[in-house]
ZAMARGU-4260 file (C-alpha; in steps of 0.2 Angstrom, whole numbers, plus 5000, padded with zeros to 4 digits):
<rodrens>
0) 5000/5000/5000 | 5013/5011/5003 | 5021/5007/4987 | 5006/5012/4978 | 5002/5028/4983
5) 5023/5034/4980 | 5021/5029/4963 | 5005/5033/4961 | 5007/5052/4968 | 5020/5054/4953
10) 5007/5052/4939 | 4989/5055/4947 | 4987/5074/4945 | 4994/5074/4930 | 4977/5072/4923
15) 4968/5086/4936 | 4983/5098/4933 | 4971/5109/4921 | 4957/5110/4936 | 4973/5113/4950
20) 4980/5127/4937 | 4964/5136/4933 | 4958/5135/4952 | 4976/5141/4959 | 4980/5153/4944
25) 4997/5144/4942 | 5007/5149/4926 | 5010/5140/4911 | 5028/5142/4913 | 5027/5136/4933
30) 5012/5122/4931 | 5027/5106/4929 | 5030/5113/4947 | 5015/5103/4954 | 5025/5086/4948
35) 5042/5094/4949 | 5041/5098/4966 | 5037/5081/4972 | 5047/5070/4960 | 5063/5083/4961
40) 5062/5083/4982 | 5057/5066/4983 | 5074/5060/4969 | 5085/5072/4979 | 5081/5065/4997
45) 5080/5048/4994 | 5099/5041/4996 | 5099/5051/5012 | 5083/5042/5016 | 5088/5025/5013
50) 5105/5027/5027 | 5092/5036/5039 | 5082/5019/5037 | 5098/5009/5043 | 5103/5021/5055
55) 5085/5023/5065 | 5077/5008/5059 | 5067/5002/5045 | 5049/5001/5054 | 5051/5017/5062
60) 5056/5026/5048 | 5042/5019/5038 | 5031/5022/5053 | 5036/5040/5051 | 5035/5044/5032
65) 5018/5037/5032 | 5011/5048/5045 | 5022/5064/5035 | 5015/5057/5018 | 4996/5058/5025
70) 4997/5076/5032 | 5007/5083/5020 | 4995/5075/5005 | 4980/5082/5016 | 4991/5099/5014
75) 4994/5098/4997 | 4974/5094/4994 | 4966/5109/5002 | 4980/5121/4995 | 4973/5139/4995
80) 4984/5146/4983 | 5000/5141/4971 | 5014/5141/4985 | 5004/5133/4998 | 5002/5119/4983
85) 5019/5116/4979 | 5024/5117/4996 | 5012/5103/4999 | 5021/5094/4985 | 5038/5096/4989
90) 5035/5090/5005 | 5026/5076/5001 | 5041/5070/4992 | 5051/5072/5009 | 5041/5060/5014
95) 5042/5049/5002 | 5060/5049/5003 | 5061/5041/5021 | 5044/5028/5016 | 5051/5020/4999
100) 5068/5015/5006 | 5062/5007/5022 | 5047/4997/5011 | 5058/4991/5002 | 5072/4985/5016
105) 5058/4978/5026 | 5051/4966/5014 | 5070/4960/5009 | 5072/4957/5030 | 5054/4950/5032
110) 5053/4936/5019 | 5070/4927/5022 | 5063/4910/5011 | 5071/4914/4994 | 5054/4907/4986
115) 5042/4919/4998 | 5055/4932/4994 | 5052/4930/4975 | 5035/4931/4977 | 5035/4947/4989
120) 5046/4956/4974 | 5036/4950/4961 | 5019/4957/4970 | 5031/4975/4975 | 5035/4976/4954
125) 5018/4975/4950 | 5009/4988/4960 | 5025/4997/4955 | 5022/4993/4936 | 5003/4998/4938
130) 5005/5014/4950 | 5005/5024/4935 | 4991/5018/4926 | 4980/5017/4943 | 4986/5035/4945
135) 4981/5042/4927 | 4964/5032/4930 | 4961/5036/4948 | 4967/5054/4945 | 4952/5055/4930
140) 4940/5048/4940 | 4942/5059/4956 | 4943/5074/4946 | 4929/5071/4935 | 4916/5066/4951
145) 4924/5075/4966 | 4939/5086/4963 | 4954/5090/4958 | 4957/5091/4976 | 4955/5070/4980
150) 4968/5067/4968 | 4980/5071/4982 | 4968/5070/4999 | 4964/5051/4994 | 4983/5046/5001
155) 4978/5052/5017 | 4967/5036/5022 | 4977/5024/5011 | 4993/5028/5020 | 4983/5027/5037
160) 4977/5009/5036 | 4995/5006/5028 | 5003/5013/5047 | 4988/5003/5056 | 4996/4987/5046
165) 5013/4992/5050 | 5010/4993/5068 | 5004/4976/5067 | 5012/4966/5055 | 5026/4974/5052
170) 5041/4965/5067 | 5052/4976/5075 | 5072/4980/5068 | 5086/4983/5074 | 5096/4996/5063
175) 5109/4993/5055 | 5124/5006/5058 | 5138/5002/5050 | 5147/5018/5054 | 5143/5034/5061
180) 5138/5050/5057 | 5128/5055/5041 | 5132/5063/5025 | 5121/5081/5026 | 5134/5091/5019
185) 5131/5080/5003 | 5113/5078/5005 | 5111/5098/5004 | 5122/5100/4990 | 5115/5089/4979
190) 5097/5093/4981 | 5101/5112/4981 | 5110/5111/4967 | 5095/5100/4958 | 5082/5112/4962
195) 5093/5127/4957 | 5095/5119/4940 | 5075/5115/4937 | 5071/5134/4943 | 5083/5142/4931
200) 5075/5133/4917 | 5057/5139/4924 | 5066/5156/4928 | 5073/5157/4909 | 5054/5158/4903
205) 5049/5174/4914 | 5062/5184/4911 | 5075/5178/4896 | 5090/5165/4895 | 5101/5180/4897
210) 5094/5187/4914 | 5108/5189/4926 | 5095/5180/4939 | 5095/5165/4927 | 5115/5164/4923
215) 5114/5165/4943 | 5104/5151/4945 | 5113/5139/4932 | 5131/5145/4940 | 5125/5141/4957
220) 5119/5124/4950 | 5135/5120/4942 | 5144/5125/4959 | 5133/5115/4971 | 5133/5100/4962
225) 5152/5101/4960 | 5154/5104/4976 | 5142/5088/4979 | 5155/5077/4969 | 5170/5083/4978
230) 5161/5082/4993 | 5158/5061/4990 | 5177/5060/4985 | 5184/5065/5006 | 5171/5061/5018
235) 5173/5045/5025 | 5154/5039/5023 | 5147/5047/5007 | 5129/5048/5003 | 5133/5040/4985
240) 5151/5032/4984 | 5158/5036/4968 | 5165/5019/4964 | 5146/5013/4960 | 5144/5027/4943
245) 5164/5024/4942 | 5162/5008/4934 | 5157/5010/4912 | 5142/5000/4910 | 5133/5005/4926
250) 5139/5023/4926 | 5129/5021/4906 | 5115/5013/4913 | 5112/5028/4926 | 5115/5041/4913
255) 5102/5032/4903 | 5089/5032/4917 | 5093/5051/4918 | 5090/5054/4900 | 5075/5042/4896
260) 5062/5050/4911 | 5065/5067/4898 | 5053/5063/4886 | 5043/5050/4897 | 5037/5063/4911
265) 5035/5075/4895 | 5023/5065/4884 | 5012/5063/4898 | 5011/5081/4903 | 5007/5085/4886
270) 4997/5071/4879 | 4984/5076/4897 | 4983/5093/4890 | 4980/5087/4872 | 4970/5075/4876
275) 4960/5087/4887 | 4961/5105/4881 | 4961/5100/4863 | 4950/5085/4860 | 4941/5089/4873
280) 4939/5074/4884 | 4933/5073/4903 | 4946/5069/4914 | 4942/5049/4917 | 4942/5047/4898
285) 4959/5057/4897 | 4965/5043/4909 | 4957/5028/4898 | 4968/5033/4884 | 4982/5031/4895
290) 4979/5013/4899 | 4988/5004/4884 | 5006/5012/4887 | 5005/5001/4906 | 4996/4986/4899
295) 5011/4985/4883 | 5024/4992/4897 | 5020/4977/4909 | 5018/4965/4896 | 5034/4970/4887
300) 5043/4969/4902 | 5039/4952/4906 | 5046/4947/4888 | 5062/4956/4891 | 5065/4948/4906
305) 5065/4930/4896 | 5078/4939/4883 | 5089/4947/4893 | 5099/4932/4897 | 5097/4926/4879
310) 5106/4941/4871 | 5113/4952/4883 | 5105/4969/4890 | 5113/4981/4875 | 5101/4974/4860
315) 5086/4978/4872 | 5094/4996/4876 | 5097/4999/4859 | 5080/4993/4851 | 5072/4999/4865
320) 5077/5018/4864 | 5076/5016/4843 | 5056/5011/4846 | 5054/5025/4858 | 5062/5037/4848
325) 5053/5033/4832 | 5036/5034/4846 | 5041/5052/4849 | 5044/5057/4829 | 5026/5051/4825
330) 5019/5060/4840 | 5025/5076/4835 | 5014/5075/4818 | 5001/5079/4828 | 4989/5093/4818
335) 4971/5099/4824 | 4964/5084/4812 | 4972/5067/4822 | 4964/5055/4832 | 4970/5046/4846
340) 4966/5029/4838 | 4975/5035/4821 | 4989/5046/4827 | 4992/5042/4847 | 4988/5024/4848
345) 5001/5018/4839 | 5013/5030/4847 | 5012/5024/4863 | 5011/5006/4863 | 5029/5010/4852
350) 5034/5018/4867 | 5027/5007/4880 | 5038/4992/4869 | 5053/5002/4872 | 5054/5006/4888
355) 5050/4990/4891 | 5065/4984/4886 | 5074/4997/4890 | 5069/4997/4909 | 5071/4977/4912
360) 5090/4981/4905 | 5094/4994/4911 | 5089/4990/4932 | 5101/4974/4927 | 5116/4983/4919
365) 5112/4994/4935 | 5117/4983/4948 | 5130/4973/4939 | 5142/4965/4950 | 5139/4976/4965
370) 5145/4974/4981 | 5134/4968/4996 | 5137/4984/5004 | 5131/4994/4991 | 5116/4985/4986
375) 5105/4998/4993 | 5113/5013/4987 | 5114/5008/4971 | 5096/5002/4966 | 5091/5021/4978
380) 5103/5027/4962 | 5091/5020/4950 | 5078/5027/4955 | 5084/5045/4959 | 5092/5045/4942
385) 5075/5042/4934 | 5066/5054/4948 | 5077/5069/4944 | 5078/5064/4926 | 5059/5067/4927
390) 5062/5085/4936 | 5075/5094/4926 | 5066/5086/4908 | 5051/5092/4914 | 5054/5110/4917
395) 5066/5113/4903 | 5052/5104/4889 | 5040/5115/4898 | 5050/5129/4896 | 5052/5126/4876
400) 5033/5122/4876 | 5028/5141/4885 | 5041/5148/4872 | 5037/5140/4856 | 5017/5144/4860
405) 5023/5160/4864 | 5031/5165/4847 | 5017/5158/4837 | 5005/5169/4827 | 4988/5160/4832
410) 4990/5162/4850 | 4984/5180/4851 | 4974/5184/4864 | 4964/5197/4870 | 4954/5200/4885
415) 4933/5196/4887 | 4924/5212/4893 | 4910/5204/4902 | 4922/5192/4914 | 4940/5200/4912
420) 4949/5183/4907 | 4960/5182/4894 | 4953/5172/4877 | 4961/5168/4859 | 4957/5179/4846
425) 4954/5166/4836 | 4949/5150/4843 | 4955/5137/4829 | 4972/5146/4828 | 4977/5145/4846
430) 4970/5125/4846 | 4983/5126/4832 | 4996/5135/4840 | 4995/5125/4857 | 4997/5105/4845
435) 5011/5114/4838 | 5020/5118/4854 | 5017/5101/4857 | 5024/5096/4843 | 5040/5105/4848
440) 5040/5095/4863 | 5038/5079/4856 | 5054/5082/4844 | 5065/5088/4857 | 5062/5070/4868
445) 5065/5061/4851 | 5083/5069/4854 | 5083/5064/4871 | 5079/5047/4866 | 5092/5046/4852
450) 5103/5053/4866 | 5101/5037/4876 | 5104/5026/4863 | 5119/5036/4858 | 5124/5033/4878
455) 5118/5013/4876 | 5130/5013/4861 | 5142/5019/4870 | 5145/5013/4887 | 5135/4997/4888
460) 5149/4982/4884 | 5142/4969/4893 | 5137/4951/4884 | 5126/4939/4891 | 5140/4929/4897
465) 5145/4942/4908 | 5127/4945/4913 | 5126/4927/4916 | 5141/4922/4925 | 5141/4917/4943
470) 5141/4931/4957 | 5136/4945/4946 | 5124/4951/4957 | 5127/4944/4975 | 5111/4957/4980
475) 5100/4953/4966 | 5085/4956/4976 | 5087/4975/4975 | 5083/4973/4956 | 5065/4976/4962
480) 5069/4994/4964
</rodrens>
């Protein structure tokens, strides 16, 4: 239960977003702050999370993020205004950063029979898997018959039976300190030098690439998160020790879980707002056309995992980021005449067969030959990579987007007398404008995708042989992650 409303959290109001915008008056150019907030936080925080769950204890820091995850989403759902709902957000990742760890840790330390551990990680992938098509469902559904508002106050109950369960169920740890002391000077650096890099692309849309307050933003960035690196080089218990990127084929497959979230986090932004602003569906309908990129992703995945040890992980990375590419070329020819059966069906089940592959490879390249002790930290890398891939994609497509609408010539617009409110002048040409800003979207994450296969070509040298031989992955039940 706990897993579910993590993952689910990432994706369910990206279909109520509209409603949340309109209600709250948030900006085009600040709206991917409502996932960026609690994707980038949650990403940031969450090696940091995983040591405190050692540290203190895995029950008791799951105890705790699930009572911080339920007030903070009841925070975040009765939100009066923009900053009180990012706020919310932001810290609801927090939150999530101390619960993910400790779920995780405690089923490995729960279910000790390798065949109940099996089935335990098989049951945590697949409420993983399907979080984010619950979420796009759900979040159409609450929005549609409630508000936009139980997209986000619908954890609070969920993670409260979760903590009942816990107090239960869930038997009592020791921690496990290994050595003293945690690595916050690390921790603070990295996530304020992530957030500064996501706000100076936010920041270049208000007031210009060339703004001395932008420059500032990406300088301080730059400094923070070299400071983060040098940082993990001389203290003695680094929050991510830098033999774990260090090594060719996993420090590729993180760079590949950076780049792929790009154009993943971006095609469902703006395929919610095409699917609702332009075609004009309802929110749970919006969700529905969702549902085959999960359904092919899941199913996809299951094949891969049957071919990986047939032909190695870099034909599935390089197929895989090839189909998702070509998903995001045909994407971007969307025009004010396509239909989602004609022109976005076959888009994303492209895409959902690329990631598929691309995920089950990648997680495995990931934690290739990995030492015991840095089991943890390593599948926590996977997941942050993808988290704050997600963020800095999110904010710098959305960015391109406001910019590229900006410039064109339908999206005039002038002011209605009898309510004040801003309207096109002409109707068809803004729908125009706004599929063409879309557009532009789509293309850029074809680049990202060709980037990652690119990185795939490049770095990822294992063969089935290596993936195969003995001792690989003396941790292989952090895959799950």
């Amino acid at each position: 239960m706990a897993q579910l409303i993590v993952v689910l959290d990432a994706t369910i109001i990206t279909i109520a977003l509209p409603y949340a915008q309109r209600d709250l008056h948030i900006s085009d150019a600040s709206r991917q702050w409502a996932l960026t907030a609690y994707t980038l936080i949650f990403g940031g925080l969450l090696l940091l999370g995983g040591r405190l769950a050692d540290y203190l204890g895995r029950r008791r820091m799951f105890l705790i993020g699930l009572a911080g995850f339920a007030v903070t989403s009841a925070f975040a759902g009765l939100a009066w205004n923009t900053a009180s709902f990012f706020a919310g957000r932001a810290m609801q990742g927090l939150f999530a950063a101390m619960l993910a760890p400790a779920a995780l840790a405690l089923i490995a330390v729960t279910f000790t029979d390798h065949r109940d551990r099996a089935r335990a990680f098989a049951v945590y992938a697949a409420v993983s898997g399907g979080g984010a098509a619950i979420g796009l469902i759900a979040g159409g559904a609450l929005t549609e018959y409630l508000s936009w508002r139980w997209t986000l106050l619908v954890n609070t109950p969920i993670a409260l039976v979760a903590a009942v369960g816990a107090l239960f169920l869930v038997v009592h740890d020791r921690p496990v300190v290994t050595q003293r002391g945690y690595d916050l000077a690390g921790a603070v650096t990295v996530t304020a030098g992530l957030v500064s890099l996501v706000y100076a692309f936010t920041r270049a849309e208000e007031v210009g690439w060339g703004a001395a307050s932008t420059i500032g933003l990406f300088v301080a960035a730059a400094v923070l998160l070299v400071a983060f690196v040098a940082i993990e080089a001389t203290v003695s218990n680094p929050l991510l020790p830098l033999r774990i990127p260090g090594e060719i084929n996993r420090g590729g497959a993180y760079l590949v879980s950076l780049i792929v979230p790009i154009p993943m986090f971006a095609m469902f932004m703006f395929l919610s707002f095409y699917f609702q602003n332009t075609l004009g569906h309802k929110p749970l309908d919006a969700g529905l056309l969702f549902l085959p990129f999960p359904v092919t992703l899941i199913i996809t995945a299951g094949a891969a995992s049957s071919l990986l040890p047939r032909v190695g992980p870099r034909p599935l990375m390089l197929t895989g980021t090839a189909l998702a590419a070509v998903a995001l070329v045909l994407l971007a020819q969307l025009d004010s005449d396509s239909t989602w059966a004609a022109n976005v069906l076959p888009s994303e089940i492209l895409m959902a067969l690329g990631m598929g592959l691309v995920f089950v490879a990648m997680q495995s390249v990931g934690l290739h030959r990995i030492d015991h002790r840095d089991a943890g930290v390593g599948s926590a890398l996977l997941n942050t990579t993808q988290q704050i891939g997600g963020s800095v994609g999110l904010a710098l497509l959305s960015t391109i987007v406001a910019s590229a609408l900006a410039h064109h010539h339908g999206s005039r617009m002038t002011v209605n007398p009898s309510t004040g409110q801003p309207v096109p002048v002409d109707p068809a040409a803004f729908k125009a404008a706004s599929i063409a800003s879309y557009d532009v979207a789509f293309y850029w994450g074809a680049g990202f995708m060709t980037l990652a296969l690119i990185v795939s070509a490049v770095t990822i040298r294992m063969s089935r042989h290596d993936l195969n031989a003995a001792g690989e992955n003396p941790a292989g039940e952090a895959l799950a992650v």
